[in-house]
N, C-alpha and C positions, 0 to 999 in steps of 0.2 A: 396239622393245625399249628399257626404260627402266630404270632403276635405281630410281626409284620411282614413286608414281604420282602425287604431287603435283609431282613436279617434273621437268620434260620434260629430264632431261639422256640425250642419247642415249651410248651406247656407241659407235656409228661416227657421227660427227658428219657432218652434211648435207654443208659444205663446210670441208677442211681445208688450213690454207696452212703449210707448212715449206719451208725448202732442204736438196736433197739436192745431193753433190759426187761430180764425178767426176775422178781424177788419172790421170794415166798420165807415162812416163819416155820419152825417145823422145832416136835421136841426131841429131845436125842433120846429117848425111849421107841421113838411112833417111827418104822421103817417096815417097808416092806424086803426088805435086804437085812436080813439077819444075818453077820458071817458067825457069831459064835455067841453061848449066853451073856459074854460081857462085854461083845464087840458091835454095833453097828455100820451100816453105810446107806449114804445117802447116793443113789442116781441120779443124771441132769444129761440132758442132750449136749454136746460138742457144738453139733453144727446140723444140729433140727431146731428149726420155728415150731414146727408141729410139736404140741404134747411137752414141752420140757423139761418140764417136773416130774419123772417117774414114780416120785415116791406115795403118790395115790391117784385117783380117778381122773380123768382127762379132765386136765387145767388149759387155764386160760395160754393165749399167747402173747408174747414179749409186747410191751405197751406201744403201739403204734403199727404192729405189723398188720394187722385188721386192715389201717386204715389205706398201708398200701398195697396190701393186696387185694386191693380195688382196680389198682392201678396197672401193676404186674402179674407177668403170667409164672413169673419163675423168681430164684431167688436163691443164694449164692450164699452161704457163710465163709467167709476169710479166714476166720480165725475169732474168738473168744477167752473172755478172761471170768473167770471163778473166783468168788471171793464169797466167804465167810466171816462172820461174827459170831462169838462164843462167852455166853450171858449164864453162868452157873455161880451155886453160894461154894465160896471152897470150902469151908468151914463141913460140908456133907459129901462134896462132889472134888475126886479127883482124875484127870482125864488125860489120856496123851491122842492126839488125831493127827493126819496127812492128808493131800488132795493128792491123788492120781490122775492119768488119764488113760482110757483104754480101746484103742480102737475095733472095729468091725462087728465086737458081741458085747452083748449087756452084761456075759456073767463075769463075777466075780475068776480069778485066777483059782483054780483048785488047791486045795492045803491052806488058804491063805485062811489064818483063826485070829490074827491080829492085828495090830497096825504094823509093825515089825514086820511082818510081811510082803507088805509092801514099799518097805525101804528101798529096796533095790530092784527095785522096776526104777528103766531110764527115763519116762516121764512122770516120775514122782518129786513129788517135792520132800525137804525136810520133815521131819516130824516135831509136832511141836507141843508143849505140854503146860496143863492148866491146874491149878489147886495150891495147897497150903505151900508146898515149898515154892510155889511162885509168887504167892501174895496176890494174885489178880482173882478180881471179881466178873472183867469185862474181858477176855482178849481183845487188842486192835486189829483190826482186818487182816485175812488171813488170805492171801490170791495168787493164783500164781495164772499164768496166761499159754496160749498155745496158736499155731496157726493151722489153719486145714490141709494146710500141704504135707506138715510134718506127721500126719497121720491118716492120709488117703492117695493125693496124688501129688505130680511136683507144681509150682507153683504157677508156673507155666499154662496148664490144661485145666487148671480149677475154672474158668467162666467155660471152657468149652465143654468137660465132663461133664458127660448127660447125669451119670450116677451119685456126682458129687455134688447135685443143685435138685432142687427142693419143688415142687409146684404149690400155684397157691390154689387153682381149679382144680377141680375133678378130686379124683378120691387117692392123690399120691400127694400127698401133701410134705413127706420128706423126702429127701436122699434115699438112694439105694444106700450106699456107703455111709455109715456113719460111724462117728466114735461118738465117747461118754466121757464128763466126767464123774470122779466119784469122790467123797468124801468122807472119811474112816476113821470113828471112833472108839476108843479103848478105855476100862476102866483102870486106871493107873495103880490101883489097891493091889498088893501081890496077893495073889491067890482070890481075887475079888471073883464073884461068878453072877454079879449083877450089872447092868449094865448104866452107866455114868449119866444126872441128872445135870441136862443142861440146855437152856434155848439157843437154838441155829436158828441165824439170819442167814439168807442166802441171796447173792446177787449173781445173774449173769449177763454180761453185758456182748453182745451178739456183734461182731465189726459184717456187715450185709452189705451184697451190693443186689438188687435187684434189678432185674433186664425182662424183656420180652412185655413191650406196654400193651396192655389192652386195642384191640381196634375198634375206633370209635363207632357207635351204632345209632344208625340215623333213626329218626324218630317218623313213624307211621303217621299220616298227618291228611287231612283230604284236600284236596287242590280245587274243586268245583268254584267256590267263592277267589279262585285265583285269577278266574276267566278276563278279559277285558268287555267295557261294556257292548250291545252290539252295535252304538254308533259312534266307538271311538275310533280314531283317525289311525288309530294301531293295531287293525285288527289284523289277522294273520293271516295271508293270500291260502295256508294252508290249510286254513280250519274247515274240514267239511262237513263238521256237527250239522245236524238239521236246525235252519232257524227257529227259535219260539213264533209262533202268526203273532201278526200285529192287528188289532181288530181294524184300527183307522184305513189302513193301507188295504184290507181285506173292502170294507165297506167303500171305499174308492171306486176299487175293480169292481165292485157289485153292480154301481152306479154307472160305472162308463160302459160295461155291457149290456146295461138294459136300456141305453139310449143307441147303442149300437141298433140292437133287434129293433125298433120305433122306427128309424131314418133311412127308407131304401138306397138312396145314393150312399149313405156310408158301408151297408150292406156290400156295394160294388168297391 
């Protein structure tokens, strides 16, 4: 379907690349990711639409993916950026956190009790610290970005890897392959064994291309009233419906044969 016929602009275009975002507000107490009594983390999908928020019951998806997975049959993360916001009183709460990324499994790294521990994994970022010796009430955004290549295939095979693209039908709604991010906080107190009072803001912004458009599907419809009428000059040499009787044309012939049977010479 095209808008005209000299120039192939589709209405649903073959392959479409946008970012969609998804946020959520979460308290730095409330995780299903306990790494130790004074440490949490936060889960987030890489490079799934489906489900992105790990950290409780099946959430919503990134704002507008809904509306084009109306459209498309499948759907491609590129690559994604993580960003956080960090809202505690320092004056009660002191805290140090990182954003990691971990590809193929959800769990945590074994031994890992800290943020420190995840220093030195290669796609970690710095670690960065909040409370009285900083003076900040608000951190400013906190993100660090990644591509899907860097953590499944080369960059090369990402639209053609069946594993590493998503469906929006049927019951496979993400990637076989995926990674995570995660985000890991610590209560900065030495010897603290509570864990650090703070609101996270969470954005992730999805770089998507999606592909494979829907086929259009014709609409069931009855044609009877499509007919031409039966004395129009168009009617179709092939049409060999039974005619509807015409009472006039009937009573005609009724008349010229009973004047037949009357008149012997017509007889002959």
């Amino acid at each position: 379907m095209s808008i005209s016929r000299s120039v192939r602009t589709f209405v649903v275009p073959q392959v479409f690349e946008t970012r969609v975002v998804y946020t959520a507000t979460r308290s730095s107490t409330a995780s299903a990711f306990l790494v130790s009594p004074n440490t949490n983390a936060f889960l987030f999908a890489g490079n799934s639409l489906y489900d992105p928020d790990r950290n409780a019951a099946l959430e919503s998806y990134p704002v507008g993916h809904v509306q084009l997975a109306a459209l498309y049959n499948r759907y491609q993360v590129i690559g994604s950026t993580f960003e956080v916001t960090v809202n505690a009183n320092v004056a009660t709460s002191s805290m140090r956190y990182i954003i990691t990324a971990h590809a193929y499994s959800d769990n945590l790294p074994s031994g890992a009790v800290a943020v420190e521990d995840f220093s030195g994994l290669p796609l970690s970022s710095q670690i960065k610290d909040l409370g009285p010796s900083t003076g900040n009430t608000v951190d400013k955004i906190f993100k660090s970005y990644r591509t899907s290549f860097v953590l499944s295939r080369p960059e090369s095979q990402l639209f053609c890897a069946e594993t590493v693209s998503g469906y929006n039908t049927g019951g496979a709604f993400q990637p076989a392959s995926q990674w995570f991010w995660y985000f890991i906080v610590s209560n900065n107190a030495i010897g603290a064994i509570t864990l650090p009072q703070a609101t996270l803001t969470f954005r992730v912004t999805y770089h998507t291309r999606y592909y494979q458009p829907h086929m259009m599907t014709a609409h069931v419809h009855n044609t009877d009233d499509a007919r031409p009428p039966r004395h129009s000059k168009d009617i179709d040499p092939c049409d060999c419906d039974e005619k509807e009787p015409d009472p006039v044309e009937d009573q005609v012939r009724a008349l010229g044969l009973a004047s037949c049977a009357s008149n012997p010479i017509l007889d002959h």
